[in-house]
C-alpha positions in Angstrom: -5.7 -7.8 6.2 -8.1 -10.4 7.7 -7.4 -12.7 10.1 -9.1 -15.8 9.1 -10.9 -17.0 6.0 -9.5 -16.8 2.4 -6.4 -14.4 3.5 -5.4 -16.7 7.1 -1.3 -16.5 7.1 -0.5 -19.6 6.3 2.2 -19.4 9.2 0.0 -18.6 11.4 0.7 -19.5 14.9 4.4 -19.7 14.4 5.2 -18.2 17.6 2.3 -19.1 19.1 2.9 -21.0 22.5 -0.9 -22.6 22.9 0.2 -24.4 19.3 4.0 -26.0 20.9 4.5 -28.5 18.3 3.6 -26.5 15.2 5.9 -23.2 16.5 8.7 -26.2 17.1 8.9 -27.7 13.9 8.3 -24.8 11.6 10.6 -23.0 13.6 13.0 -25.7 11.5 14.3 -24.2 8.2 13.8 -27.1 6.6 10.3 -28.3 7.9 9.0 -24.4 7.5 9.7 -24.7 4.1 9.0 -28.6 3.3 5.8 -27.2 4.7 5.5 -23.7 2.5 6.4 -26.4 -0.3 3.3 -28.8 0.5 0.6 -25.1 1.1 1.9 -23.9 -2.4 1.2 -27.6 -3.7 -1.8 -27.7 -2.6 -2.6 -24.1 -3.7 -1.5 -24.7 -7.3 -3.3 -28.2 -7.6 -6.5 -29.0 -5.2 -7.5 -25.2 -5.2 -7.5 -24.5 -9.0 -11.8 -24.7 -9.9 -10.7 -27.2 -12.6 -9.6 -29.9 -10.4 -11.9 -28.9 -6.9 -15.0 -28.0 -9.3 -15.9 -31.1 -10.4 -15.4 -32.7 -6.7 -17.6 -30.0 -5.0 -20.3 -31.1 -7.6 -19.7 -34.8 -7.6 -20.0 -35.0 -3.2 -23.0 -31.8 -3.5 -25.3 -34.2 -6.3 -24.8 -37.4 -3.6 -25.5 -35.3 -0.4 -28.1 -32.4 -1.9 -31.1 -34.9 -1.6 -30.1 -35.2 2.3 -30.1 -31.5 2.7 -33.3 -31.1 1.0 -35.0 -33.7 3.1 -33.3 -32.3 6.6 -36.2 -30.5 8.7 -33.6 -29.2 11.1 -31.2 -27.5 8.4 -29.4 -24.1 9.6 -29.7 -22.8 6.2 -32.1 -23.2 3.0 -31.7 -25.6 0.3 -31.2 -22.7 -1.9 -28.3 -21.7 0.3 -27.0 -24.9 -0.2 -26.9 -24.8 -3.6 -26.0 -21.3 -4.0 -22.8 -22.3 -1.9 -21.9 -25.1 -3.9 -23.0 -23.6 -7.4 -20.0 -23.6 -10.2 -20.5 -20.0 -10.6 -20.5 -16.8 -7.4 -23.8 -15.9 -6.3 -25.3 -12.4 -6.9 -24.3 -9.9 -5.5 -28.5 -9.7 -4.0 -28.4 -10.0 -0.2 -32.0 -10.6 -0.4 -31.1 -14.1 -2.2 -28.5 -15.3 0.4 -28.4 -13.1 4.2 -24.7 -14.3 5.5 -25.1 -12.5 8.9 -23.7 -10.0 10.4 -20.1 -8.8 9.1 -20.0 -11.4 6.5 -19.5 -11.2 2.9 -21.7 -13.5 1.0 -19.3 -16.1 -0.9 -19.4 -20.1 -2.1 -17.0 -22.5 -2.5 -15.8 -21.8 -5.7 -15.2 -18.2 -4.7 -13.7 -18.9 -1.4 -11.4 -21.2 -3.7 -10.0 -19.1 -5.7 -9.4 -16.1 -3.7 -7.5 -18.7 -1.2 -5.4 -20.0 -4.1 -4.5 -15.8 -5.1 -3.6 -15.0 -1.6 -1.1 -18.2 -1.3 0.6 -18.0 -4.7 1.0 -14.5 -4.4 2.3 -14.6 -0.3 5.9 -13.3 0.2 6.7 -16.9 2.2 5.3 -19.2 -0.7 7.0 -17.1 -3.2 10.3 -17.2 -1.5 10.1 -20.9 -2.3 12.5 -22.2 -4.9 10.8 -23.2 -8.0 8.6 -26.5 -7.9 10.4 -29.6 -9.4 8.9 -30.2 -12.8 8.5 -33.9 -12.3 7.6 -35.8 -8.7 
């Protein structure tokens, strides 16, 4: 398993002393799994494509004129639109070159692989059910 990226534990750094106040108050039965509660919340809700889809391309339409008009951009302006695109890139690293050791992926992608891995983590599924109405 990867470290970081769509698969990060989200308990990471539970027993980690460099992070005191996180370790502390997830080492809390109650707070860890107020706080599993809130990851799978946001899991089921802000990373589903049908709710975050139509924010990514709301902010990318206001900002993409920016990009295109930046003369000191890391990437292209296809890039840019590539990573914001509704649907995954190709599959062509001549179309999009990520670097070294990194997969090419966009927002939508990264989105919905992150929403997998959480729903489907032991910890989030340990959680008793969600309360139908909040």
């Amino acid at each position: 398993m990867r470290s970081g990226g769509d698969e990060l534990d989200p308990r990471v750094g539970l027993d980690d002393p460099s992070k005191p106040l996180r370790s502390k108050l997830l080492a809390v039965p109650a707070l860890r799994e107020r706080y599993l509660t809130y990851v799978r919340e946001i899991a089921e809700h802000w990373l589903d494509w049908q709710h975050l889809g139509p924010v990514v391309e709301g902010h990318a339409q206001r900002i993409e004129p920016f990009v295109a008009a930046d003369t000191r951009k890391l990437s292209s302006l296809a890039a840019f639109q590539q990573a914001v695109a509704a649907e995954p890139p190709e599959a062509n690293p001549a179309q999009v070159a990520p670097g070294p050791g990194r997969r090419v992926t966009n927002l939508r992608q990264f989105a919905e692989q992150r929403r997998k891995f959480l729903l489907n983590h032991p910890a989030i599924q340990a959680l008793p059910p969600a309360e139908a109405a909040r």
